[in-house]
PyMOL CGO cylinders between C-alpha atoms (Angstrom):
from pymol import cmd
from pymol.cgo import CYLINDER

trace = [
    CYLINDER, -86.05, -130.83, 157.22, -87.19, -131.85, 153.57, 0.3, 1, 1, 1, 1, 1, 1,
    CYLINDER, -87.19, -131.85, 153.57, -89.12, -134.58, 153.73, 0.3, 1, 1, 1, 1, 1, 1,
    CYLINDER, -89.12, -134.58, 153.73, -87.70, -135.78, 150.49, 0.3, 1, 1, 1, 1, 1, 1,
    CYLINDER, -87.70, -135.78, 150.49, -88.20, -136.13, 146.94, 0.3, 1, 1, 1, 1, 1, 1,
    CYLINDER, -88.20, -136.13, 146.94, -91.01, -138.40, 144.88, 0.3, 1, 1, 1, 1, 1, 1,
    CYLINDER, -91.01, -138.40, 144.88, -90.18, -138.68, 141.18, 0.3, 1, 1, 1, 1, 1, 1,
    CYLINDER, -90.18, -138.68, 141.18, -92.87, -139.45, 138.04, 0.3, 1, 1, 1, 1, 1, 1,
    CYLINDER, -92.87, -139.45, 138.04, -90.21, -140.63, 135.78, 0.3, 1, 1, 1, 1, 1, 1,
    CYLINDER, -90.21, -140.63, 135.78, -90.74, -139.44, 131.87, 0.3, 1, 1, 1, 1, 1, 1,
    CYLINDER, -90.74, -139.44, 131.87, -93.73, -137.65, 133.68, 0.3, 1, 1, 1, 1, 1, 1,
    CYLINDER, -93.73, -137.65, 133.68, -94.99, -134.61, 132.30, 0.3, 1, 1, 1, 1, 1, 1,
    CYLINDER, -94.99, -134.61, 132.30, -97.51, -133.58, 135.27, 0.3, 1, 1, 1, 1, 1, 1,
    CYLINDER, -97.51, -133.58, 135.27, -97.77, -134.55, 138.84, 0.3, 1, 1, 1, 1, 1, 1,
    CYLINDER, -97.77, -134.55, 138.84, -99.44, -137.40, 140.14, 0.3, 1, 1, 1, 1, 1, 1,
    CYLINDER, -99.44, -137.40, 140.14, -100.53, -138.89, 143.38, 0.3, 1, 1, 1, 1, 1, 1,
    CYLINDER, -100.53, -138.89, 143.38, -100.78, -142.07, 144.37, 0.3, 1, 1, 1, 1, 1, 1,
    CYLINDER, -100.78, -142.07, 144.37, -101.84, -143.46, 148.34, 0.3, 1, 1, 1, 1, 1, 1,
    CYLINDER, -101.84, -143.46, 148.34, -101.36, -139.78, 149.33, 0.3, 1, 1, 1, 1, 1, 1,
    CYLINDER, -101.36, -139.78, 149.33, -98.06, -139.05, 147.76, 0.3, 1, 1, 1, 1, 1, 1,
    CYLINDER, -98.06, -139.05, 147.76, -97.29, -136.39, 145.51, 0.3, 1, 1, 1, 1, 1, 1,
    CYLINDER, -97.29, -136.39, 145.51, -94.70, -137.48, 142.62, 0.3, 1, 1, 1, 1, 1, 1,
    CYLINDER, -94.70, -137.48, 142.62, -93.73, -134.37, 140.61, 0.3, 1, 1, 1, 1, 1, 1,
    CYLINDER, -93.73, -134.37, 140.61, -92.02, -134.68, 136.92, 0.3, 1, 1, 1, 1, 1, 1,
    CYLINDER, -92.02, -134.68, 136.92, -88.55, -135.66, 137.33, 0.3, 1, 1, 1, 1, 1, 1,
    CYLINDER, -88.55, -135.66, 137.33, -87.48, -133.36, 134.40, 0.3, 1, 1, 1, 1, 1, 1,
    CYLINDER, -87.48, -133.36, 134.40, -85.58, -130.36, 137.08, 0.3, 1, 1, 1, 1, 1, 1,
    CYLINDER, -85.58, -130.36, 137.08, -83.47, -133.75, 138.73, 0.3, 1, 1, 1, 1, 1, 1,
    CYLINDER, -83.47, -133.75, 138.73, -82.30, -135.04, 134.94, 0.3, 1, 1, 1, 1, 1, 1,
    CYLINDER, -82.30, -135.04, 134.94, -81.14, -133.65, 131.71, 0.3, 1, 1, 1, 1, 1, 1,
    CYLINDER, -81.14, -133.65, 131.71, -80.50, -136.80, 130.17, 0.3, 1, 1, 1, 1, 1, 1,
    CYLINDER, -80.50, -136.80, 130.17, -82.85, -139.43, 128.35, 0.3, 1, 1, 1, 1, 1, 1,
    CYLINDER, -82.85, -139.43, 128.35, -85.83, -139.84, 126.93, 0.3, 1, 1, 1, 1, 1, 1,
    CYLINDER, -85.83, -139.84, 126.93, -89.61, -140.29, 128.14, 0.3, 1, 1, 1, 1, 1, 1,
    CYLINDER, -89.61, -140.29, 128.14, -92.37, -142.98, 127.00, 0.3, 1, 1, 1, 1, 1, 1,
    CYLINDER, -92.37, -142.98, 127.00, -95.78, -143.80, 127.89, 0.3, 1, 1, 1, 1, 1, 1,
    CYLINDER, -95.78, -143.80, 127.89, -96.96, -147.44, 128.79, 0.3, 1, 1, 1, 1, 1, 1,
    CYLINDER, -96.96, -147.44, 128.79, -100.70, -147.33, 126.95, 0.3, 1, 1, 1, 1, 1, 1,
    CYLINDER, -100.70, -147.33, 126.95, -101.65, -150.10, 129.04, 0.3, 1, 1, 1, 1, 1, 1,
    CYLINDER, -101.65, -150.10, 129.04, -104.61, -150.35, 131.41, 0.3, 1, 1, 1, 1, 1, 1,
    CYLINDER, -104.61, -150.35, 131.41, -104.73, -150.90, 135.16, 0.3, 1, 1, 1, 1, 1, 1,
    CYLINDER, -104.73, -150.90, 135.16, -101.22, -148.77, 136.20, 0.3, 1, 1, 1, 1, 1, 1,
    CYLINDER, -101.22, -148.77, 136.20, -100.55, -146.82, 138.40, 0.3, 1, 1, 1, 1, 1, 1,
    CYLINDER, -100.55, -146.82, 138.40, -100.05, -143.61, 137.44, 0.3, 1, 1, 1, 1, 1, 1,
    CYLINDER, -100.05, -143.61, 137.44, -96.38, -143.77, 138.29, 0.3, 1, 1, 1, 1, 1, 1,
    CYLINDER, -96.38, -143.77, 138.29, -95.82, -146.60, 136.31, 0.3, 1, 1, 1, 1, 1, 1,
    CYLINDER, -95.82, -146.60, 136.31, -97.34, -145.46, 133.25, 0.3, 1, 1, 1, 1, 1, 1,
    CYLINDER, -97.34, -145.46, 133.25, -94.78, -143.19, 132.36, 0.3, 1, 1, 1, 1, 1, 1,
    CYLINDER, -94.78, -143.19, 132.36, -91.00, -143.87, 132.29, 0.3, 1, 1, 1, 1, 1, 1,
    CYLINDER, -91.00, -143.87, 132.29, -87.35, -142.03, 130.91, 0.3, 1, 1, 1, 1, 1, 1,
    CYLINDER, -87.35, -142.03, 130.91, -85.07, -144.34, 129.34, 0.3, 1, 1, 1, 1, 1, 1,
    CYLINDER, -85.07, -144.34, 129.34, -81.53, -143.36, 128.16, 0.3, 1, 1, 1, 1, 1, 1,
    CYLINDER, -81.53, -143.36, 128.16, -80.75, -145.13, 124.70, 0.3, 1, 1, 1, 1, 1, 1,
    CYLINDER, -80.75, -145.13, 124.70, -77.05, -143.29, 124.63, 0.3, 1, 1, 1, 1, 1, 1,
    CYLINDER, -77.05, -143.29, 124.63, -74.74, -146.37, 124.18, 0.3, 1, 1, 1, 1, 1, 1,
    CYLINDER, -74.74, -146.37, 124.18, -71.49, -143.70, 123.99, 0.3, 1, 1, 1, 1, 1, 1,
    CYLINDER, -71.49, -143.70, 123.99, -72.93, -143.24, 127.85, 0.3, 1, 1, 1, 1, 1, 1,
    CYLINDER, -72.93, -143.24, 127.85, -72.13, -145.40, 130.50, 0.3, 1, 1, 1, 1, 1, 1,
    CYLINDER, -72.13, -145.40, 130.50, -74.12, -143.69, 133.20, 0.3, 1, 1, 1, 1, 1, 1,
    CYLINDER, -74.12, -143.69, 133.20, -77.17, -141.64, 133.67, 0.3, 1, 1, 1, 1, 1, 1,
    CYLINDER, -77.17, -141.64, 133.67, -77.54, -140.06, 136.76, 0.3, 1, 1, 1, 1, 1, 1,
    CYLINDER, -77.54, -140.06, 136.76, -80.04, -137.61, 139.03, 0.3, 1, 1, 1, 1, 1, 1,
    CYLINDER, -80.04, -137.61, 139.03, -79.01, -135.35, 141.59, 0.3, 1, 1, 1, 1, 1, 1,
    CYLINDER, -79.01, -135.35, 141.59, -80.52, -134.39, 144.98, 0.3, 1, 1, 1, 1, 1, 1,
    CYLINDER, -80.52, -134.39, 144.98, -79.59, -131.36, 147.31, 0.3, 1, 1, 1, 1, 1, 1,
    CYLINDER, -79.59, -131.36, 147.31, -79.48, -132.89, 150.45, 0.3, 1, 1, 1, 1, 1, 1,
    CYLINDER, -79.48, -132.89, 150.45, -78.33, -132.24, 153.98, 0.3, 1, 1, 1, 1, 1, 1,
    CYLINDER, -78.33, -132.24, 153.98, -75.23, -133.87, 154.70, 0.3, 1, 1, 1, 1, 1, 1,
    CYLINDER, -75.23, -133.87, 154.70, -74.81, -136.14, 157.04, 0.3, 1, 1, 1, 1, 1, 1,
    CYLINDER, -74.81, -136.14, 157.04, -78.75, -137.28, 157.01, 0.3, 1, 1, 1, 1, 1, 1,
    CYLINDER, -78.75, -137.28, 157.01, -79.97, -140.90, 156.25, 0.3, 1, 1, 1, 1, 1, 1,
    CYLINDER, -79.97, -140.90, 156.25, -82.13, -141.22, 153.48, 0.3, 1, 1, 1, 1, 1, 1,
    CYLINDER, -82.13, -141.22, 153.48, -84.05, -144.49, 151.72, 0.3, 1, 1, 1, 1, 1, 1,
    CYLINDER, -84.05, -144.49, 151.72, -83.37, -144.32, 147.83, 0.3, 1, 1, 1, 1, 1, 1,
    CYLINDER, -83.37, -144.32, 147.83, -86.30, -146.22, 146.28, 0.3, 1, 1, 1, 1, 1, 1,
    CYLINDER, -86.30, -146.22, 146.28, -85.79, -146.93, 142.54, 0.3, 1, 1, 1, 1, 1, 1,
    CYLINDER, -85.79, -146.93, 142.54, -89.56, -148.42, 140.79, 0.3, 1, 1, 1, 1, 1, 1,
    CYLINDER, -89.56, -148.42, 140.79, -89.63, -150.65, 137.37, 0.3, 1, 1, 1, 1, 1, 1,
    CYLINDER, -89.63, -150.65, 137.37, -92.25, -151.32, 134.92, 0.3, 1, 1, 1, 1, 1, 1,
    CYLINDER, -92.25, -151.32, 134.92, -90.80, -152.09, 131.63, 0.3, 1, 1, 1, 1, 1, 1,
    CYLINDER, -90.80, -152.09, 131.63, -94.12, -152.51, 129.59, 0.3, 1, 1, 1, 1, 1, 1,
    CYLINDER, -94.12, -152.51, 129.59, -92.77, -153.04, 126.46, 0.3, 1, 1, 1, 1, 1, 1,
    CYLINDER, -92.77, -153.04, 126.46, -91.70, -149.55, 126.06, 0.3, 1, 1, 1, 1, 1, 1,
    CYLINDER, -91.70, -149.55, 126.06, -89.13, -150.16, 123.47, 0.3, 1, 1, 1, 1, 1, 1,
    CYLINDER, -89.13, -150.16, 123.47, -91.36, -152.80, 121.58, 0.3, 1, 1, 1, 1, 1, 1,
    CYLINDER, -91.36, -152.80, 121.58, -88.83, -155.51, 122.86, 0.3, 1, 1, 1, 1, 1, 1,
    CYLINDER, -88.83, -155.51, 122.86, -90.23, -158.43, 124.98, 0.3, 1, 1, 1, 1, 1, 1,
    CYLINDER, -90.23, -158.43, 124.98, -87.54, -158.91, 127.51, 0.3, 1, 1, 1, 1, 1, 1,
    CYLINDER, -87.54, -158.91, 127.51, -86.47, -155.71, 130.36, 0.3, 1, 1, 1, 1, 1, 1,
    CYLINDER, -86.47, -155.71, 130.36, -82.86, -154.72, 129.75, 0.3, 1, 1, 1, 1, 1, 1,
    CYLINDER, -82.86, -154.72, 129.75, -80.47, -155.75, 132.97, 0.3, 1, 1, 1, 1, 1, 1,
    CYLINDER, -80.47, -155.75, 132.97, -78.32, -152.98, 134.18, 0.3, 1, 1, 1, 1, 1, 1,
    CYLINDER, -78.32, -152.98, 134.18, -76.64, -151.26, 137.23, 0.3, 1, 1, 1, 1, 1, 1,
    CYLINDER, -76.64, -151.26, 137.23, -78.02, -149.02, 140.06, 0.3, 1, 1, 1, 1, 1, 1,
    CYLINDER, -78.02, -149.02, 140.06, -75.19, -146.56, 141.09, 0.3, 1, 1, 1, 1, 1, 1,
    CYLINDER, -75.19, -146.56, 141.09, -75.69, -144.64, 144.26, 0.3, 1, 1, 1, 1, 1, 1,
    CYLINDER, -75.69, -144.64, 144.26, -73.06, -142.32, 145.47, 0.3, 1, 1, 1, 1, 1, 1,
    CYLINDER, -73.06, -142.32, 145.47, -70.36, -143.79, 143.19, 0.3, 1, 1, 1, 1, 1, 1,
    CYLINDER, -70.36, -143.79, 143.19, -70.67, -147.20, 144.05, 0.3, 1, 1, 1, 1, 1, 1,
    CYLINDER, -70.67, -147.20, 144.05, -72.53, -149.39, 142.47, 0.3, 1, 1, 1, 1, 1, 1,
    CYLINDER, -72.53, -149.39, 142.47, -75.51, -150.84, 144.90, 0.3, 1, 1, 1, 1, 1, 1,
    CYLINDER, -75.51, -150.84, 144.90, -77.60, -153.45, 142.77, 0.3, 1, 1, 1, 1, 1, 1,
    CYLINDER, -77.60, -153.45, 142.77, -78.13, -155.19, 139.49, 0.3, 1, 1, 1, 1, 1, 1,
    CYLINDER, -78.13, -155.19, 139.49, -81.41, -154.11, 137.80, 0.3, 1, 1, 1, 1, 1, 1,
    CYLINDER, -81.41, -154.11, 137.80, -83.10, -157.32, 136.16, 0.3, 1, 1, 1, 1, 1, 1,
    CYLINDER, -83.10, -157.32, 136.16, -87.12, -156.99, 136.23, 0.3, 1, 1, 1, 1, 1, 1,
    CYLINDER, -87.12, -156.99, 136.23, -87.67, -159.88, 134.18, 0.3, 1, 1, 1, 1, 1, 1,
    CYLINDER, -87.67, -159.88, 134.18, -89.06, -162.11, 136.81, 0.3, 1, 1, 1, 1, 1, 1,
    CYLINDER, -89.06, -162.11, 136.81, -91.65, -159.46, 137.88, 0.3, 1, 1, 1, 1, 1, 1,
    CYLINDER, -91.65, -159.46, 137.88, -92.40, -158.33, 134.61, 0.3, 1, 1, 1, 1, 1, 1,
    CYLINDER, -92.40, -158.33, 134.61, -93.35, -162.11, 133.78, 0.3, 1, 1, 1, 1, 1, 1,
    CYLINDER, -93.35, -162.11, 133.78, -95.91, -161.91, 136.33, 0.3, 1, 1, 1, 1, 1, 1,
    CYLINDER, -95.91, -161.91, 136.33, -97.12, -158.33, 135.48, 0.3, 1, 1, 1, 1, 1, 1,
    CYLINDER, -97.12, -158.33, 135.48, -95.42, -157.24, 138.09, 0.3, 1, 1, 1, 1, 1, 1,
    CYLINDER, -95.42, -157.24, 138.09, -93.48, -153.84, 138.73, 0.3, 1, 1, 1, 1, 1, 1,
    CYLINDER, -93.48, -153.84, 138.73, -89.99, -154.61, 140.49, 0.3, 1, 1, 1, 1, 1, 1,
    CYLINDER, -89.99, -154.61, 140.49, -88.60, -152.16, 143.25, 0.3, 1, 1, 1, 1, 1, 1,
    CYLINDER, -88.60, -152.16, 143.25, -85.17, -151.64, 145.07, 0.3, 1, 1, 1, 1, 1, 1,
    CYLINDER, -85.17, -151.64, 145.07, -84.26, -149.87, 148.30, 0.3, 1, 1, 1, 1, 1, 1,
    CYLINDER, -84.26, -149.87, 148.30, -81.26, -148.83, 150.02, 0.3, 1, 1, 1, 1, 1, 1,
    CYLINDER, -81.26, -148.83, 150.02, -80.47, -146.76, 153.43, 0.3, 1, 1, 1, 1, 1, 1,
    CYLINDER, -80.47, -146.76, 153.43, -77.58, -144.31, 152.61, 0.3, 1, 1, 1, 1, 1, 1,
    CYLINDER, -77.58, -144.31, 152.61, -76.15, -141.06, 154.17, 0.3, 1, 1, 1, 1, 1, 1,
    CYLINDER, -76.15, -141.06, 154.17, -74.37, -138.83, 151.53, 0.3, 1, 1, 1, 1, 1, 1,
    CYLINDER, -74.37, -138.83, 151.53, -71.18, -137.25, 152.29, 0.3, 1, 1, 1, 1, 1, 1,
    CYLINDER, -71.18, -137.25, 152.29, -71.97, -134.01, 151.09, 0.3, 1, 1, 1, 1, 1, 1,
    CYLINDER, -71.97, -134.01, 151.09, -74.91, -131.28, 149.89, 0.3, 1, 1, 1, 1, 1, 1,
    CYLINDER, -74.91, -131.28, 149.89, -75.65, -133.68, 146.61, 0.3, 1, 1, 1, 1, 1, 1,
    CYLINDER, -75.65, -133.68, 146.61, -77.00, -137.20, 146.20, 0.3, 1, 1, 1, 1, 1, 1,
    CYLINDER, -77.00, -137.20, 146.20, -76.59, -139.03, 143.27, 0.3, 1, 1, 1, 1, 1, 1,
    CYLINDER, -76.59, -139.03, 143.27, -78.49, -142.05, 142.21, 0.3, 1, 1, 1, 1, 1, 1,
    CYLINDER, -78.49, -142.05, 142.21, -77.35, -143.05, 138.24, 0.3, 1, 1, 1, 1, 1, 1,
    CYLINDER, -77.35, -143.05, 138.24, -78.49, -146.14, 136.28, 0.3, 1, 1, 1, 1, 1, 1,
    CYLINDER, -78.49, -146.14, 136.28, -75.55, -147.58, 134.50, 0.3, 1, 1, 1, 1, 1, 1,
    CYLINDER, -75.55, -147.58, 134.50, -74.85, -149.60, 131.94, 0.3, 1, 1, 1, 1, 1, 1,
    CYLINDER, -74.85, -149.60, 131.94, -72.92, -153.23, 132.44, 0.3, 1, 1, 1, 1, 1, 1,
    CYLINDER, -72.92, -153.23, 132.44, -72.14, -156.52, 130.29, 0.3, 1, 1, 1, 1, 1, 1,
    CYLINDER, -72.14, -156.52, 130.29, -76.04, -157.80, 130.56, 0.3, 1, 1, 1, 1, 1, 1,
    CYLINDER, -76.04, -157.80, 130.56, -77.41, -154.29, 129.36, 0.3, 1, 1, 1, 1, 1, 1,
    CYLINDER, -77.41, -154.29, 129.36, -75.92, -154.20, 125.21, 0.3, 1, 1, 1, 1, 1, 1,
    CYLINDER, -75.92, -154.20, 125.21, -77.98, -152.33, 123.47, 0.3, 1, 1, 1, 1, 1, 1,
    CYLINDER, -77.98, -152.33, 123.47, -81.26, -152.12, 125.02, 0.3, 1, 1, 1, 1, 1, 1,
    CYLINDER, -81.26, -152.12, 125.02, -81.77, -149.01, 127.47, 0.3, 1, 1, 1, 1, 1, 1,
    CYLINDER, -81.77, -149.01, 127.47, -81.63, -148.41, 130.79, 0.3, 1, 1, 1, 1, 1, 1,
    CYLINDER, -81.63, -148.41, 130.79, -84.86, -147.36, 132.26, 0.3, 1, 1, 1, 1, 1, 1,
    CYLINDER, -84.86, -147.36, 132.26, -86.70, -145.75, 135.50, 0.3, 1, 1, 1, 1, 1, 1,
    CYLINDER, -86.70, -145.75, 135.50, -90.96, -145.17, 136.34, 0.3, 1, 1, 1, 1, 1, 1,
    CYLINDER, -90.96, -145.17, 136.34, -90.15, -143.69, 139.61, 0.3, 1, 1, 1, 1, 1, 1,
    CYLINDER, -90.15, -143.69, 139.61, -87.86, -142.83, 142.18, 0.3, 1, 1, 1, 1, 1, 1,
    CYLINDER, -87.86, -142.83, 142.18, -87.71, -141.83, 145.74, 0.3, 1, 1, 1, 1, 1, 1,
    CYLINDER, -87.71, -141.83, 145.74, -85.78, -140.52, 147.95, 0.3, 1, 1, 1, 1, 1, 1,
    CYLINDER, -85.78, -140.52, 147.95, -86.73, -139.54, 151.87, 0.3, 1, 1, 1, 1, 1, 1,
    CYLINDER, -86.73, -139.54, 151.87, -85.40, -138.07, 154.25, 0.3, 1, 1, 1, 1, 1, 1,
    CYLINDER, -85.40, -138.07, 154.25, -85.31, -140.55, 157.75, 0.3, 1, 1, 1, 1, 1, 1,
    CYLINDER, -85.31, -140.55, 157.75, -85.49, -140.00, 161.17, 0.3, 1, 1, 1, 1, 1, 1,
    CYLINDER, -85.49, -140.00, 161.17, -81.88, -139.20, 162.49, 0.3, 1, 1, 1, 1, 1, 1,
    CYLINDER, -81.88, -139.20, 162.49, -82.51, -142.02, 164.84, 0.3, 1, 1, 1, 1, 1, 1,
    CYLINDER, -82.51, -142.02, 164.84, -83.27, -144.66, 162.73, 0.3, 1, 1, 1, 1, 1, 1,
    CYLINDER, -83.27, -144.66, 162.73, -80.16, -147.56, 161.91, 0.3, 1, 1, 1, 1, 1, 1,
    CYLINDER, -80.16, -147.56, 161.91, -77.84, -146.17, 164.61, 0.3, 1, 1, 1, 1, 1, 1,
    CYLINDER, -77.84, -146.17, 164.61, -75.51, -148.89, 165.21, 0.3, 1, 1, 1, 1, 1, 1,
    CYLINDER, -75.51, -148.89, 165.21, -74.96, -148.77, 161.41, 0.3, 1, 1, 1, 1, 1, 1,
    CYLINDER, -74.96, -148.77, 161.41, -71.10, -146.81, 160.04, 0.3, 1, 1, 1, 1, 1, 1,
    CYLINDER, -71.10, -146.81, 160.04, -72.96, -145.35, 157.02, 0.3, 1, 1, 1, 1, 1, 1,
    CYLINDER, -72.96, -145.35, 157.02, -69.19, -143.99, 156.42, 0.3, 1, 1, 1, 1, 1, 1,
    CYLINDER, -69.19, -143.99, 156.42, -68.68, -147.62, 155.42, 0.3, 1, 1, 1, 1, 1, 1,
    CYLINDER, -68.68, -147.62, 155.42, -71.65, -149.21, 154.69, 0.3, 1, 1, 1, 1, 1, 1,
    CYLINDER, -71.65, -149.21, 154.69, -75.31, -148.58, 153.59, 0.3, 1, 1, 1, 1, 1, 1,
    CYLINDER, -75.31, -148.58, 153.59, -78.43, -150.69, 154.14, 0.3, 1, 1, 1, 1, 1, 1,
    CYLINDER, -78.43, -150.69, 154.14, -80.00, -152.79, 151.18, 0.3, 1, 1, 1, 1, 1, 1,
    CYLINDER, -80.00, -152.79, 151.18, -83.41, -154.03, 151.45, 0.3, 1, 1, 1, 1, 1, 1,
    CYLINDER, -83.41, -154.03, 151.45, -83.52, -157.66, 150.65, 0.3, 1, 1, 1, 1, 1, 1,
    CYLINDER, -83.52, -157.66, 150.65, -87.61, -158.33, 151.29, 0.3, 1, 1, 1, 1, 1, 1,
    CYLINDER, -87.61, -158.33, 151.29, -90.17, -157.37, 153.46, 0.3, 1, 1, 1, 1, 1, 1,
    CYLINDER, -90.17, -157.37, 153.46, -93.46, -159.88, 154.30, 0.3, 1, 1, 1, 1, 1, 1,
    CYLINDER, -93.46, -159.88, 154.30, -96.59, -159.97, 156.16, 0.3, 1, 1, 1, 1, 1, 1,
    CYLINDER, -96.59, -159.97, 156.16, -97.55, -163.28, 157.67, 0.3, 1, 1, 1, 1, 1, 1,
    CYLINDER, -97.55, -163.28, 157.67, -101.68, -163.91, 157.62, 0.3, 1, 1, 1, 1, 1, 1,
    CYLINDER, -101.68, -163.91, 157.62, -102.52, -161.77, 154.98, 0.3, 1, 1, 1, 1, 1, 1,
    CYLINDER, -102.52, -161.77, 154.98, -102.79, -162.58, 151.10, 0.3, 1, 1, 1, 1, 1, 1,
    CYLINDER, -102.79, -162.58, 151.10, -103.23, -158.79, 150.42, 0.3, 1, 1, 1, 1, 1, 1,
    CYLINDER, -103.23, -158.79, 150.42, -100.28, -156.50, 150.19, 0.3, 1, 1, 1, 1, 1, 1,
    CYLINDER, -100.28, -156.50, 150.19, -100.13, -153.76, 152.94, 0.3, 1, 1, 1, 1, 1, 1,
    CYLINDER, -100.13, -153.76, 152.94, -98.98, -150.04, 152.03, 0.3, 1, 1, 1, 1, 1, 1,
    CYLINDER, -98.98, -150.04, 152.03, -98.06, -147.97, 154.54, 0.3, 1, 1, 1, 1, 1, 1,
    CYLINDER, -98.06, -147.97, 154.54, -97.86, -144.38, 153.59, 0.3, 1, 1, 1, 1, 1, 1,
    CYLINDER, -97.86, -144.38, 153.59, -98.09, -142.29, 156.79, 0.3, 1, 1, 1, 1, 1, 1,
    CYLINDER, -98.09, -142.29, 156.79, -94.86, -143.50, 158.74, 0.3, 1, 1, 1, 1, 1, 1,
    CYLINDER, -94.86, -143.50, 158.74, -91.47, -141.92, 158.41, 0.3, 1, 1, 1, 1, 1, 1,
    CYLINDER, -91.47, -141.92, 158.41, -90.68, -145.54, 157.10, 0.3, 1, 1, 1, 1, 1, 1,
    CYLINDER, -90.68, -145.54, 157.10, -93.36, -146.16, 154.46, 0.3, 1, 1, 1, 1, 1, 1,
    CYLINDER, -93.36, -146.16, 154.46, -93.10, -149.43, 152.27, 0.3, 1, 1, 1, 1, 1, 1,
    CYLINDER, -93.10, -149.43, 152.27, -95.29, -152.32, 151.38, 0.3, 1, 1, 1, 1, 1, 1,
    CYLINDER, -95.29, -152.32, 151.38, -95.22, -156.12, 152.76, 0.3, 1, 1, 1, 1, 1, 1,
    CYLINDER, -95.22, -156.12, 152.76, -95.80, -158.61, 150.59, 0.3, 1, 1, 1, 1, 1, 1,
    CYLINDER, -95.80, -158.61, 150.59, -97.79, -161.99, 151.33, 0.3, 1, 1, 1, 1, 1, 1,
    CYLINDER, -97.79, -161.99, 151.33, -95.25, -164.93, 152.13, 0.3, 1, 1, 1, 1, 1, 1,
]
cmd.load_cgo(trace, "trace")
């Protein structure tokens, strides 16, 4: 079973960060256009990004081979930084599968020199996943952008009672109790961080 697929957006080599590799998403995308964030104190996946400043476009989309019928978490990762020398993150639309999942708007995070993240449990119906940014009323003319994306293979056992032939599984928070620090873990099949509450 592939274990799944870590992108570097806009990246040009691979990088690792907290023991996973993230490869250059160029073979996933034809579309776009790459830019660095010169800014201190990143993470490596965050420093880079691919933005698509097409206006004729509506959406901009990657594609996976998967197996069909598997469950996989789609993890989309935002750091605006200023990349298009504006001051506030365009808002836009996540699109997985043909059906649009979330609305994109980092500008809280980004406030707080934050990155933002969004996750969803889905289970394609055939040998090709897409995940596509898209444009919507909010985004105008600024760009829709990406630093990283994942997408991972689960456990076949995982979210059973769930009909993913009618529904898919959105990640609304997740939170530690009695720790200020944030907690990655990186060596279960379902990896994530939890944030202090």
């Amino acid at each position: 079973m592939h274990a799944g697929y870590f992108l570097n957006c806009g990246g040009s080599n691979e990088v690792t960060v907290d023991s996973l590799k993230y490869t250059p998403d160029g073979s996933y995308t034809k579309l776009g256009t790459v830019a660095t964030i010169n800014k201190t104190d990143l993470l490596p996946t965050l420093s880079t990004l691919r933005y698509f400043p097409n206006t004729a476009s509506k959406k901009f989309c990657y594609s996976f081979p998967v197996i069909k019928g598997n469950k996989y978490l789609v993890k989309t990762i935002y750091y605006y930084g200023e990349f298009d020398g504006g001051k506030k993150p365009p808002v836009f639309d996540q699109i997985v599968e043909g059906t649009t999942w979330s609305t994109v708007d980092t500008t809280e995070d980004y406030a707080k020199g934050l990155s933002s993240y969004y996750e969803v449990v889905v289970m394609p119906h055939g040998k090709k996943l897409s995940v596509c940014l898209g444009r919507n009323e909010h985004t105008g003319s600024l760009s829709p952008f990406i630093s990283a994306l994942e997408v991972k293979s689960l456990d076949g056992s995982l979210y059973n009672p769930t009909d993913f032939n009618k529904y898919a599984l959105v990640s609304v928070s997740r939170h530690t109790f009695g720790s200020e620090d944030a907690i990655r873990y990186t060596n279960i099949f379902f990896y994530g961080f939890l944030f202090h509450f």
